[in-house]
Every structure is written in C-alpha cells, then in structure tokens.
N, C-alpha and C positions, 0 to 999 in steps of 0.2 A: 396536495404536495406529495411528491415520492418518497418523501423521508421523514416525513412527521411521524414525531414520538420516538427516532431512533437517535442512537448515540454513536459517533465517529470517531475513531483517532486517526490522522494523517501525522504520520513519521516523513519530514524532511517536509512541515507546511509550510516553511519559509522559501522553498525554491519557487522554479515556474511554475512548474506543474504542480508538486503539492498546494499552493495557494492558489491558483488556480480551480482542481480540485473542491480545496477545504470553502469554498463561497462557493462552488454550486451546489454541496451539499445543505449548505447553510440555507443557501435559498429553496432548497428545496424541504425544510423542516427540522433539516438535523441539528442536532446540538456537536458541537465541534470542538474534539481537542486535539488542537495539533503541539507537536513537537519539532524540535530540533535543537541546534548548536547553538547560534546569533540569536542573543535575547531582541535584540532591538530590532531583527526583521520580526519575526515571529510576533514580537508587540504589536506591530506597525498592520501586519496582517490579520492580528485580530479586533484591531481596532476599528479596520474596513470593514470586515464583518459587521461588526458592531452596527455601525453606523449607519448600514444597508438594515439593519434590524434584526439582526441573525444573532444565535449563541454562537460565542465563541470564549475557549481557555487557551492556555499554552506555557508549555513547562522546557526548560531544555535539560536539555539529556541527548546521549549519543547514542543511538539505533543499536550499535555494537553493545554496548554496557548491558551485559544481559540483565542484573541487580536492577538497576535502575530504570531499565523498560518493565520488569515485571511488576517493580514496586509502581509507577506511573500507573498501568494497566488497571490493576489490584483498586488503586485507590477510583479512577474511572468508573470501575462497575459498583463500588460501595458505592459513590455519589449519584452515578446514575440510574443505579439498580440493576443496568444491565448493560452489555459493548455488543451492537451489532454490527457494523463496520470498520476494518482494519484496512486504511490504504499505506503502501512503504511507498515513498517518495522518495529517498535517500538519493544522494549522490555517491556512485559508487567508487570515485577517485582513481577515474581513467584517463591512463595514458595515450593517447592517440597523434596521429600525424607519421612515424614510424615506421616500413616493412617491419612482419616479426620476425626476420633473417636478422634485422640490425636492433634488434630489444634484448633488453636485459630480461632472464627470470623473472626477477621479479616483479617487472614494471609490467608482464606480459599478467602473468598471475596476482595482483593487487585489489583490477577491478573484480574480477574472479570470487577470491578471499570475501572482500568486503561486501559485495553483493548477496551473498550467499550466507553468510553470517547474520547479517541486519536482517532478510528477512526471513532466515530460520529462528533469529531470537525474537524478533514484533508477531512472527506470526504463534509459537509457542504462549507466549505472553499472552495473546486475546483467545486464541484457540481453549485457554483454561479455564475462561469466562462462558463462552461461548455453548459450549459441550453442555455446561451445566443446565443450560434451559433449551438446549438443544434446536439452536437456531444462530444464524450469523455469516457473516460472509468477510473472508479474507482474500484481499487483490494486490496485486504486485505490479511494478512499473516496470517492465521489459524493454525491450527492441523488439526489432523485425525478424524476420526468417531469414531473409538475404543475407549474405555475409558481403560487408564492403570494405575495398581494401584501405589498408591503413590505420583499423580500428582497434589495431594491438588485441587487448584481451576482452574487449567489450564483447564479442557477439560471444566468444568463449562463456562470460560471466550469462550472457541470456540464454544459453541454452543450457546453462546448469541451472539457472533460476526456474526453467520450464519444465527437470528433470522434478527438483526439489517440490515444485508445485503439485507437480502428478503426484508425487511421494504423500505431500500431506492432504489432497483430493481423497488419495485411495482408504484414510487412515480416518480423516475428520468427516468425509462423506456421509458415512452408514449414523455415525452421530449429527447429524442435521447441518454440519456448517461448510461450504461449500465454499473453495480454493480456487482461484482462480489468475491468471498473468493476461494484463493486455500490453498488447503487441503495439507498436509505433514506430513506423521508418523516419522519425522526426519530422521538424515543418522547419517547411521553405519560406511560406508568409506568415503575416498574422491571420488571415484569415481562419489557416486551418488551427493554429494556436487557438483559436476565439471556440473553434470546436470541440477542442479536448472534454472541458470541463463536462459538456451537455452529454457525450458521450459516455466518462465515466460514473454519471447520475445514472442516468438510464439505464445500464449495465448491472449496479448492484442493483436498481427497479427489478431488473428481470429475474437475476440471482438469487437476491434475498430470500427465504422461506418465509411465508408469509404466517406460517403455525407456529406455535412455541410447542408443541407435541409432533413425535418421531411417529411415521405412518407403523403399522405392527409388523413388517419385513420391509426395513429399510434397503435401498438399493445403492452402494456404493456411485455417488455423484462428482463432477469435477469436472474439467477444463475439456472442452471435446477437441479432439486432432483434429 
C-alpha cells in the first residue's frame, strides 16, 4: 500500500473531493482524519471508510478558525505520533455565474480571502508537526491555469493559492516537507470524477520523503512551474 503506516488529515472531507480523497487514502493504508462543518456528512463518510475497512476519525471545525485547526492538528500527531499528510479540501465560497464589470468587491474578493486563509492556517498547523521529524507533505485543491469567463474571483483565489504554495515550498522545503497545489479544470463526467482520488494517492506516493532524516545540504524543494 502507498500509505501504510501514515497519518492524514483532509480539511473539507465531507465534500466531493475531500471524501473522495479521504477513502483513497484510506485504501491505500492511511489512517484518516478528516474535518469539516456538517457532523452528519463527515459521519456518514467515515463510516464508508469504515466499513470498506479503513481508519477513519472526524472532528468539525472550520478550516478558518486557526485555534481550533491547531488544537485538532496538535492532538492528531500525540495520537498518532506523527501528521504526514495535509490535504485542504475547503470550499472556498465562490461567487460565480457574474462578468467582474458587474460584481461587487466583495463578492469578487471572498473566494480570494477564504481560500487563502484555510490554507495558510491547515497548512501552519501540520507544517509544526511535520518540521519536527522533518518529513511530510502538504497539498492544496486549486484550479486550472486557464482563466474562464464568469468565475468572479475563483481563478484570482488559485493563483494566490499558487503564490502562497511557492511561499511555503521555499520555507518548509530545506526542512524536509514538501508543498505542493494540484491543478483541476474540473469534470465534465464521472468518469474523470472516479479519477481524481487515484491520482491524488499517487501524487503524495511520489512526494512524500520517504526518510525521517534531512540529507546534510538540504536543497530547497516544492511545486515545479
């Protein structure tokens, strides 16, 4: 398995893609705790876990509350011993449909705010874990490169997420845990929906540092252009 013996937290496991996600990690060995708002999805999705055979927890709290993502975190790595994956799933609460000729400030800057916030605070939280045994991998749910029209402040909101990524690549790199945003022009069927998950396994496979020791001249690592 890709993930045996490691420990996860997916922020926003209760959407598509966070539960999504959080069972293919599960299938893949991890122990899983996800988060979010709605006790009763988040139940509901660790109970499939479950039942597929997998670990799974789930605590709600809001991605924003930085108190409460840290205390969550905190308590994760006592229980686990250790947090090697951080996936933000959040929903960014975007406005769309709109020219941004005919939007409000705010409604333009919201998705922006919120995106940027949840995971400058989930990725602080695990990054404090992480550092310490100097291994770990932090991933964030972006968009695409393309800009399409009528997306108000969404693509705004992913290309600050892509700045802010580089930002903690360049910082958490040389300390062993490595940063990274995938990209997604969203899906049209289920098919490529049925892909996601396999994809985002694979990714922290490749990512993850497989040493719990810093080589002796670390080399600042992260998200390649």
């Amino acid at each position: 398995m890709l993930l045996q013996n490691r420990t996860a937290i997916v922020h926003g496991g209760s959407g598509a893609v966070g539960s999504a996600v959080a069972r293919a990690y599960a299938r893949e060995g991890a122990e899983v705790h996800l988060t979010g708002r709605t006790r009763n999805t988040l139940e509901n999705v660790a109970h499939r876990i479950r039942d597929d055979g997998g670990i799974a927890h789930f605590a709600v709290l809001d991605a924003v509350d930085r108190d409460a993502v840290e205390q969550h975190a905190a308590a994760v790595a006592d229980q686990s011993g250790h947090l090697d994956v951080c996936f933000n799933a959040t929903f960014n609460d975007d406005v769309q449909g709109t020219p941004l000729v005919d939007m409000q400030v705010g409604d333009v800057m919201q998705p922006v705010a919120k995106a940027v916030t949840s995971s400058y605070t989930v990725a602080t939280a695990a990054a404090r874990h992480m550092v310490k045994r100097g291994t770990g991998v932090i991933l964030v749910m972006a968009g695409g490169r393309e800009a399409i029209p009528n997306l108000g402040g969404s693509h705004v909101a992913w290309a600050a997420l892509a700045g802010l990524c580089r930002q903690f690549a360049a910082e958490l790199g040389p300390q062993g845990v490595r940063v990274a945003w995938l990209l997604s022009p969203g899906s049209r069927n289920r098919t490529s929906q049925i892909r996601t998950p396999r994809v985002c396994c694979c990714h922290v496979a490749r990512v993850m540092p497989m040493s719990r020791t810093l080589p002796s001249s670390p080399r600042p690592t992260g998200p390649r252009r």
